[in-house]
C-alpha positions, 0 to 999 in steps of 0.5 A, spaced: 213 215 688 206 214 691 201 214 685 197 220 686 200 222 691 199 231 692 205 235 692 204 242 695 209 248 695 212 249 702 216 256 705 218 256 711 221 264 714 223 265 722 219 272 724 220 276 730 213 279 734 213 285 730 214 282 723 209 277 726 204 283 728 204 287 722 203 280 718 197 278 722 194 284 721 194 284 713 193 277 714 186 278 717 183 283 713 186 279 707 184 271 709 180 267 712 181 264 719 182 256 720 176 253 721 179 249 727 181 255 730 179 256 738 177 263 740 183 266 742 184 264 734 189 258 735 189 251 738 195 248 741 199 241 737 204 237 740 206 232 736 211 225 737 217 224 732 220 218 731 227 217 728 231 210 726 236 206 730 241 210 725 237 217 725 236 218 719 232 223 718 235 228 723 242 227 720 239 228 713 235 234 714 243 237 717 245 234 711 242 237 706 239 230 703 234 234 699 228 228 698 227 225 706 221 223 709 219 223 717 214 220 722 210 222 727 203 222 731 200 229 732 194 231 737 191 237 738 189 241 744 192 235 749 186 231 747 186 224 744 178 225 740 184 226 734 190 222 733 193 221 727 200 217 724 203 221 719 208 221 714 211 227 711 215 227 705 219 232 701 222 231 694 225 237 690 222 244 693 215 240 694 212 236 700 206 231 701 203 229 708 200 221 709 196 220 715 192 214 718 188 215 724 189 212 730 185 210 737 188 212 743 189 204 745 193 204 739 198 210 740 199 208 747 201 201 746 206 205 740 209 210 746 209 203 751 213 199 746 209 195 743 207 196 736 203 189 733 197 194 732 200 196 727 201 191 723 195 192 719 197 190 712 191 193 710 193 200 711 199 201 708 201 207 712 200 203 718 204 197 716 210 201 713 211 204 720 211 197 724 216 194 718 221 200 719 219 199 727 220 191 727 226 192 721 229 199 723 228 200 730 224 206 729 223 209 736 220 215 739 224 221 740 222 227 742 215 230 743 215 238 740 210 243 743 207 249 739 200 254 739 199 255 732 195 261 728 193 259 722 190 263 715 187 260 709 186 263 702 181 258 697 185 261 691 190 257 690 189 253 696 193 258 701 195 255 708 199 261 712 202 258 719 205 262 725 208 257 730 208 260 736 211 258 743 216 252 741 217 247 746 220 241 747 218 236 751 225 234 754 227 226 753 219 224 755 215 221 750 208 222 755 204 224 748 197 225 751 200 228 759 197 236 759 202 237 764 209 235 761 215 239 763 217 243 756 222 247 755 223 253 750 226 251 744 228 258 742 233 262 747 230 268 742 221 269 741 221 266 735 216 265 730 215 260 724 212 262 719 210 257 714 207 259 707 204 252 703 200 253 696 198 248 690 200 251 683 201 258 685 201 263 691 196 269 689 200 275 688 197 280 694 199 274 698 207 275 696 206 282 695 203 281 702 210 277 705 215 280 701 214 287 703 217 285 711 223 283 707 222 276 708 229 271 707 227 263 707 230 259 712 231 252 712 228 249 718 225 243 721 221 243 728 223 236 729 231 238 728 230 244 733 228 240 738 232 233 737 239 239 737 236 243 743 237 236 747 243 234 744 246 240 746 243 241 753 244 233 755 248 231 762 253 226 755 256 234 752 257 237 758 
C-alpha cells in the first residue's frame, strides 16, 4: 500500500432517462453543481486507457480480481490546458486515484510511442508508468468518450456522477482529435450513476438513491469499450 494514500467509497448503478430525470431534480435542489460544470451544466471527458501486453487489467475486472489498478490519460473538453496521467486504484469495496500532470509534448510523445519523457524518477507516478511500458509493454488501448453532469455535497465529501453518451473511440488513440470517429457503447440510453463519499453517505442522499430502487452494478468504462471492440472487430466475425 501507498503510505497516506486516501481511499474513498465508490457505487456504481445504470439509470434510465427517467431514473435519470427524477434523480437530478432531487439532486438540484439538495446539492451543489460542480465547480467545473459549463453552462449546460456538464463538460465532456475523454480519457485514454492503457493495457499490458498480457491485458491485465481487462481480464481482472472480468475476473472478478477484487484489488487492481489501471492507467490513463484524461482531458477535458477536447482541450490540451488540462492533461493529467492517472492511476486508479481499487482494494477492497474503496478506491483511490493518483494523478501527475502532463504537457501536451509529453502526451504526444506517449500516444506516438515514445515514452522517455516519462521517465522522471522524481515523479513517482511517471516513472512507474515508463517501468510498466518499457518492462510490461503497456500500450495504448482505446479512447472512452462521455459528458458528465456532476453534483457534490461538502458533508461527507459527496460526489454524484451522470456519465451520460458513452462512446467509444473505435481502435484510434488520437487523444486530443475533436473530430474522432466515435461510436456508442451502449446499444440502449444508458446512463452511469456513480456515488463516491469519504466516511459516510448522508442519509437524505441514500434516502435520496434508494427510493429509485437502485441495484449496484459492477461496471468499468474501460471494460464497456475494450468488449464493445472485441465484439464488433473484423477477428470475431
Amino acid at each position: 500500500m501507498i503510505p497516506n494514500l486516501k481511499f474513498r467509497h465508490e457505487l456504481k448503478y445504470y439509470v434510465n432517462y427517467h431514473q435519470y430525470n427524477v434523480l437530478r431534480l432531487r439532486f438540484r435542489h439538495l446539492l451543489k453543481q460542480d465547480k467545473h460544470s459549463g453552462e449546460t451544466g456538464e463538460y465532456h471527458i475523454r480519457s485514454l486507457y492503457f493495457d499490458d501486453i498480457d491485458n491485465k487489467a481487462l481480464h481482472e475486472k472480468l475476473g472478478g480480481v477484487r484489488d487492481r489498478e489501471k492507467y490513463r490519460i484524461r482531458i477535458y473538453n477536447f482541450s490540451d490546458k488540462i492533461i493529467h496521467m492517472e492511476k486508479k486504484i481499487k482494494f477492497n469495496d474503496y478506491i483511490s486515484k493518483l494523478k501527475e500532470p502532463l504537457t501536451r509534448e509529453m502526451a504526444d510523445a506517449i500516444v506516438a510511442g515514445r515514452y522517455e519523457p516519462l521517465n522522471i524518477p522524481e515523479k513517482p507516478l511517471l516513472h512507474e508508468v515508463y517501468r510498466e511500458m518499457k518492462q510490461k509493454l503497456l500500450r495504448p488501448k482505446v479512447i472512452v468518450d462521455y459528458v458528465r453532469e456532476a453534483y457534490v455535497a461538502e458533508s461527507g465529501n459527496v460526489r454524484l456522477t451522470f456519465d451520460k453518451q458513452l462512446k467509444t473511440g473505435l481502435h484510434s488513440v488520437d487523444l486530443f482529435n475533436p473530430e474522432l470517429a466515435t461510436v456508442n457503447a451502449f446499444d440502449q440510453p444508458i446512463i452511469v450513476f456513480e456515488v463516491k463519499y469519504d466516511e459516510y453517505l448522508p442519509e437524505y442522499i441514500r434516502t435520496a438513491i434508494q427510493n429509485e430502487g437502485l441495484i449496484r452494478q459492477s461496471n468499468s468504462k474501460y471494460v464497456i469499450c475494450r468488449k464493445f471492440l472485441k465484439s464488433n472487430s473484423w477477428e470475431d466475425q
